[in-house]
C-alpha positions, 0 to 999 in steps of 0.5 A: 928325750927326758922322762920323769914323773911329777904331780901330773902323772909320767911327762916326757922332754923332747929334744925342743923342750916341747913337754908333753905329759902321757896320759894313762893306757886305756883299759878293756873296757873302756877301750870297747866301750869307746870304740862302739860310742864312736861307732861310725867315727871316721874322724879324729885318732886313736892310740894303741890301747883302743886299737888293740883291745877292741881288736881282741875283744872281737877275737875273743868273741869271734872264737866263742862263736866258732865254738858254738857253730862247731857244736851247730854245724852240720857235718854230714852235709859239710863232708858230703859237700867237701868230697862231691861238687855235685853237692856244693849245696849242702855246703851252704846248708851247713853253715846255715846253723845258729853259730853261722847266724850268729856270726853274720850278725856279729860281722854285720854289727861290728864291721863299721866300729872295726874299720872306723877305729883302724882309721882312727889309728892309722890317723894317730900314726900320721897316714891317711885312713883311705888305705882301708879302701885296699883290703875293701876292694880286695874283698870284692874283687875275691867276692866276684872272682868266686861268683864267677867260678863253676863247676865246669871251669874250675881253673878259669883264669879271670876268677883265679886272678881275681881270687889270687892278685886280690890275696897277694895285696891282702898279704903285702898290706896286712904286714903294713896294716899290722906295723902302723898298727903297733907304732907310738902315737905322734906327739904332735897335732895334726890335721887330724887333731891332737895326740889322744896319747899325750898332751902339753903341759907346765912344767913347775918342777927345777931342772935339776930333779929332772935328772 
């Protein structure tokens, strides 16, 4: 493989003299900006820079609020809670402040743009956006599992697989996630559509300056 750059920005020779010119990395901004016009987009791909800005977009905004709810939260309630299970109400209650509330809001708004880009980027990398049903159905099945714990049964064995099995595959499929995540974008279409990272162009320029 070949790269050098002419009047159409960086191209790169594969081996099948296949050209292919790599357009410029997304910014911030357009990276948020595109995800949230793509809102509900299940369709199509999406390359590295996308991903990953809009992903720390939403850790930046996500540490905001967890900072607000600390300044919020009720720890009296929390700590009476933490020490007592005869007081897992109070619990609730101190989660129930505005930096609570405004996290929920934020999770709610931000959940449908934060799955349709990872489909998005597992697509680009050439793998089917259905592997985010794992995680999807982990956190339902760790949802149920805590429904069913009591206070009288703590240690009861279906929750506890339900809570634990269901934690073991977010492990496993989060370091899968996390390398699909971070691989180039394949050059070639698929059946998903054409690379956002590259596209096909002319060469004008002689061989001999493409050394």
């Amino acid at each position: 493989m070949e790269q050098f750059n002419n009047a159409q920005g960086q191209v790169v020779i594969f081996p099948n003299n296949k050209a292919l010119r790599v357009r410029p990395m997304m910014s911030f901004m357009e990276a948020v900006k595109t995800c949230f016009k793509k809102y509900a987009n299940f369709s199509g791909r999406a390359r590295r820079s996308e991903f990953w800005w809009f992903s720390l977009a939403l850790i930046i905004i996500e540490i905001i609020i967890s900072i607000i709810s600390l300044f919020t939260r009720d720890w009296n309630a929390y700590f009476l809670a933490s020490r007592n299970l005869e007081h897992l109400e109070m619990l609730r209650i101190s989660y129930c402040n505005f930096g609570g509330i405004l996290s929920l809001i934020f999770c709610i708004v931000t959940f449908i743009p934060s799955l349709s880009v990872q489909v998005r980027r597992f697509h680009d990398v050439g793998k089917s956006g259905k592997w985010v049903i794992v995680p999807l159905l982990a956190s339902f099945a760790i949802i149920v599992g805590i429904c069913m714990l009591s206070k009288e049964n703590l240690l009861a064995p279906i929750p506890l697989i339900l809570i634990f099995v269901p934690l073991l595959l977010f492990g496993v499929f989060g370091i899968i996630f996390l390398v699909w995540s971070c691989l180039d974008s394949k050059p070639q279409t698929n059946k998903w559509g054409p690379s956002p990272k590259y596209e096909e162009v002319e060469i004008n320029t002689p061989m001999s300056q493409q050394q």
